[in-house]
N, C-alpha and C positions, 0 to 999 in steps of 0.2 A: 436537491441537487446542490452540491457543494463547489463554491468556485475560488482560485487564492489570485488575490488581487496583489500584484506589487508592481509598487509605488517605484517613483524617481531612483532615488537609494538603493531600494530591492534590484533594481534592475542595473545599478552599476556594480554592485557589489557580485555579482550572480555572472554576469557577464562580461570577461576577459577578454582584450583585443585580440588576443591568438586563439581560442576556443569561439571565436564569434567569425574569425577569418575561417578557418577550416569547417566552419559551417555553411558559411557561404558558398565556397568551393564546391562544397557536398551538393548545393541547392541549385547554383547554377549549370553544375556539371547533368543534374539530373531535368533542369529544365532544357538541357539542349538534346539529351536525350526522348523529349518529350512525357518523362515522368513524374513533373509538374505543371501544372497548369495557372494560367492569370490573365484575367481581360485586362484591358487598355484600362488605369485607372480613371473614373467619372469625377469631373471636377463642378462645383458650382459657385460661382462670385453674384451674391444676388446685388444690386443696383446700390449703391449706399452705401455694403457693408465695408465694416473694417480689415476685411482679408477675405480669404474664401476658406472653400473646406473639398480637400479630398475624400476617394471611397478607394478603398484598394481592397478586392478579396483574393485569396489564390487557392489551392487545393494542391498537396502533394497526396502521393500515393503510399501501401501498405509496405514498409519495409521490414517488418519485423515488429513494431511498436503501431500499426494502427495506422491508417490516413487518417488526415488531419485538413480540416478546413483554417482559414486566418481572415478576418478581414480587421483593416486600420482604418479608421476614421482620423482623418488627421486637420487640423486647421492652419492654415499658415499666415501670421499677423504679422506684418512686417513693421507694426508700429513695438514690436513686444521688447525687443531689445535697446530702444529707447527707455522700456520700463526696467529696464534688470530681467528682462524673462525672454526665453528661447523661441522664438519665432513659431518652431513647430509646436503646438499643442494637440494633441489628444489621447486616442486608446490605442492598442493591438488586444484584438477578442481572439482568443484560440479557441475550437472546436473539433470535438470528435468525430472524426471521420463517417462513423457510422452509425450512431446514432444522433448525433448534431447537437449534443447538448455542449453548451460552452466548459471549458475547465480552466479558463484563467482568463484574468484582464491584467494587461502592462500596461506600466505610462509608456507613449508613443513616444515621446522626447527623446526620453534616453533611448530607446531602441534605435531609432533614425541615428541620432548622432555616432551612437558606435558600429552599428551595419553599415551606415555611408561610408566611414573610415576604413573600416574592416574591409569591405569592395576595392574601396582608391587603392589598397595597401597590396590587393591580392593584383588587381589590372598593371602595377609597380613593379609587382616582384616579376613577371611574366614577360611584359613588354619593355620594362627599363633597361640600360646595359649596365652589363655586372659590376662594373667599375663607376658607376653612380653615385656620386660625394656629396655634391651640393645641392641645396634642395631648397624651392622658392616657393611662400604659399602667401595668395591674394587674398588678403580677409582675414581679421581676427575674432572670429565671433565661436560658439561654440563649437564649429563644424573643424576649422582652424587649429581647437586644442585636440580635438583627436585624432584630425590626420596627423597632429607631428608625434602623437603617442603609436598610434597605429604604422606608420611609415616606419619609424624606431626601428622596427621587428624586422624589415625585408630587405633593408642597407644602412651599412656605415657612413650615414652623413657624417661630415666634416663640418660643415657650415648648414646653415639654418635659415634663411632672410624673411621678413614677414614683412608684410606694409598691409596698411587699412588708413582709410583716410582719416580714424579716429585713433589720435593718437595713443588715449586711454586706453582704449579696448585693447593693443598692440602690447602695451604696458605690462596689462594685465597679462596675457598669455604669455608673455617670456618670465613673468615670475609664477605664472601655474605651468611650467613646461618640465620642471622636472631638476632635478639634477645630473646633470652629465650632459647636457642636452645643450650646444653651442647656438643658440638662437641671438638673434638680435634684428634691430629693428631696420627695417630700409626707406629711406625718403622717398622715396617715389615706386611705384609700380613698375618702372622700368629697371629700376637699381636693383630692385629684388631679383628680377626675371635674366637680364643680362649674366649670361654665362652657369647659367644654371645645368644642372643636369633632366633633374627632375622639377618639375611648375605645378601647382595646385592651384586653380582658381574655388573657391568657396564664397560668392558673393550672389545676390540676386538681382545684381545689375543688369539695367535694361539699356547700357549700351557697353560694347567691349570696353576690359579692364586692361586687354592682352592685346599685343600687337604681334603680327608675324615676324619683323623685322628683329624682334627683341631675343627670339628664342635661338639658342643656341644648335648646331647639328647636330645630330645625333640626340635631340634632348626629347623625354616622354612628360605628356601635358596629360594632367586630368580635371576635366572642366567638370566639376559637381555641384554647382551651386546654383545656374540659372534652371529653372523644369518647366517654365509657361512658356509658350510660341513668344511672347512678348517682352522676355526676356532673352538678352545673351552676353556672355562675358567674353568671348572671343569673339578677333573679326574672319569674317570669310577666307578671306586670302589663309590664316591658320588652318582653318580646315580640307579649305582646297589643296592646302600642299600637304598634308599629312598624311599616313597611314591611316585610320579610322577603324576605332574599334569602337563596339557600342555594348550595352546592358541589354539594350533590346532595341531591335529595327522598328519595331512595330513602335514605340515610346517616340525615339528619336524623329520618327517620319512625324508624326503629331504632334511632339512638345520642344524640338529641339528648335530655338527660334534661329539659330546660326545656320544648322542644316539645312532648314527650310528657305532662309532667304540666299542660302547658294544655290540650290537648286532653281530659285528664281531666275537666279540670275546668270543662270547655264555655268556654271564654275565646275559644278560636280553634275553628274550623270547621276544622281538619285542614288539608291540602292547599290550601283553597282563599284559607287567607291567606297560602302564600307566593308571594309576587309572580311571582318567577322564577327560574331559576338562573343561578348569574356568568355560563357560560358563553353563557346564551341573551341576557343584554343584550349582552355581547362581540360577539355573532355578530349584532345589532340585530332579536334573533326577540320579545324582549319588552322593555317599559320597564322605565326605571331609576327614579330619582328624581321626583316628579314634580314638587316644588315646595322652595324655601330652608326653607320653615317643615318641611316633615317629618322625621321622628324613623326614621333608616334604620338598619337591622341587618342582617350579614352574618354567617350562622354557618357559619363552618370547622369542618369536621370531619375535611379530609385525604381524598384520593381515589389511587388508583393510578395515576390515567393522571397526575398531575401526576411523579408519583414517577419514573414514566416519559422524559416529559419531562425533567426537569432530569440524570439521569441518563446521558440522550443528550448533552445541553449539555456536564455536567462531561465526559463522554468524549471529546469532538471537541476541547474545550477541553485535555484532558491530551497528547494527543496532539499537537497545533500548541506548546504548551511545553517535552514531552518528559518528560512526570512521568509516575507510577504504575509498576510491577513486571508485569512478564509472566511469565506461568507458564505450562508444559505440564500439561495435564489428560487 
């Protein structure tokens, strides 16, 4: 059994922010159709350690090329970007539908960081108003540099504002942002967010980074970076007053800690304030937006079957370039 393992590299090179967005599209639209499948990812933080580790599997179905099983094993060190290294560490295992035998391993890093973008970019282009210029994003860490590559593709910013409480890190990302790309740096979390069109939270703060008062009318928020009950980057009163779209109910009801302590606190009615999920406006099962003046939120939490997806993408893409290592197993 022959398996092609690719590395960090393999996997950016292979995988384009617009071939990884229309992938996604494809996997969401087909999980709201019920033609992929994915349990509630299984988390374990044992007592002591220095992070924990996710399990994510999914299974889509026969389109022409085969069902395909995925599962990620993913670890999340939040000391890691201290070291020079991305928080997310691990694998994506692809496997053949039908007989189960594996036919590739990816590094998990780079797939998370370009599917997360790839999602924020598509939930953007759908729920933002078309006249969308200016765009604010909380966090410079890797997640940071691909939403502003990945955003690029679904509107004409104008302006750009970033804040991280680390100045460095901030630094960094307006001189890896590109050319053409009006970025620069904002003092505070407020300065960023104030008057923005479009807001990006990317952090895994465990208390809000985002105030309601700060967000402009008519402005679309995509909170992607807190995923533990015990984490949250926005405060309640945001979500209460928002539109709410979600990745998934099922995620959001377990891991979203903002959802959950509104619900506590009788703000939202559960379930029945979130509008829809990405995948059901993609698939046109429910509305999006309804009007310029409303206050839209999109909370990522990361799902399998995207995982799934992009990791078919980087494969078919490794293999038409001729990158990654093959192994007998």
């Amino acid at each position: 059994m022959r398996v092609l393992v690719l590395s960090r590299n393999d996997v950016r090179a292979a995988l384009t922010p617009a071939a990884c967005a229309e992938a996604m599209a494809d996997v969401l639209v087909a999980r709201a159709r019920g033609e992929a499948y994915m349990p509630l990812r299984s988390v374990m933080r044992p007592s002591g350690a220095a992070g924990l580790m996710g399990l994510m599997p999914a299974w889509r179905g026969d389109r022409g090329e085969g069902a395909v099983f995925a599962l990620k094993a993913i670890c999340l060190m939040p000391g890691n970007p201290a070291r020079g290294l991305d928080a997310h560490q691990g694998t994506v295992t692809l496997f053949d539908g039908e007989t189960g035998q594996p036919t590739a391993i990816l590094d998990a890093s780079a797939i998370t960081a370009i599917r997360t973008a790839a999602v924020t970019a598509l939930a953007t282009r759908v729920l933002a108003r078309e006249d969308a210029r200016e765009l604010a994003i909380i966090g410079a860490g890797v997640q940071g540099a691909t939403h502003i590559e990945a955003l690029r593709g679904v509107r004409d910013f104008e302006a750009v504002r970033v804040y991280a409480p680390t100045a460095g890190h901030v630094r960094t990302l307006i001189e890896t942002a590109g050319p053409g790309v009006p970025v620069s740096a904002a003092a505070s979390a407020e300065q960023a967010v104030r008057g923005a069109d479009v807001v990006v939270t990317v952090t895994s703060s465990r208390e809000p980074v985002l105030r309601r008062e700060w967000l402009a009318e008519g402005a679309h928020l995509n909170a992607v970076g807190a995923s533990t009950p015990n984490a949250r980057e926005i405060d309640v009163e945001t979500l209460a007053a928002a539109a709410l779209f979600a990745d998934s109910r099922e995620s959001l009801r377990n891991e979203a800690g903002e959802y959950r302590l509104a619900v506590e606190q009788g703000l939202i009615a559960g379930e029945d304030h979130v509008r829809a999920e990405l995948g059901e406006v993609l698939a046109g099962l429910r509305p999006g937006r309804a009007d310029d003046q409303e206050l839209t939120l999109f909370r990522s939490l990361g799902l399998a079957v995207e995982d799934l997806a992009a990791a078919e993408v980087a494969l078919a893409g490794a293999r038409r370039l001729g990158r990654g290592t093959e192994v007998e197993l």
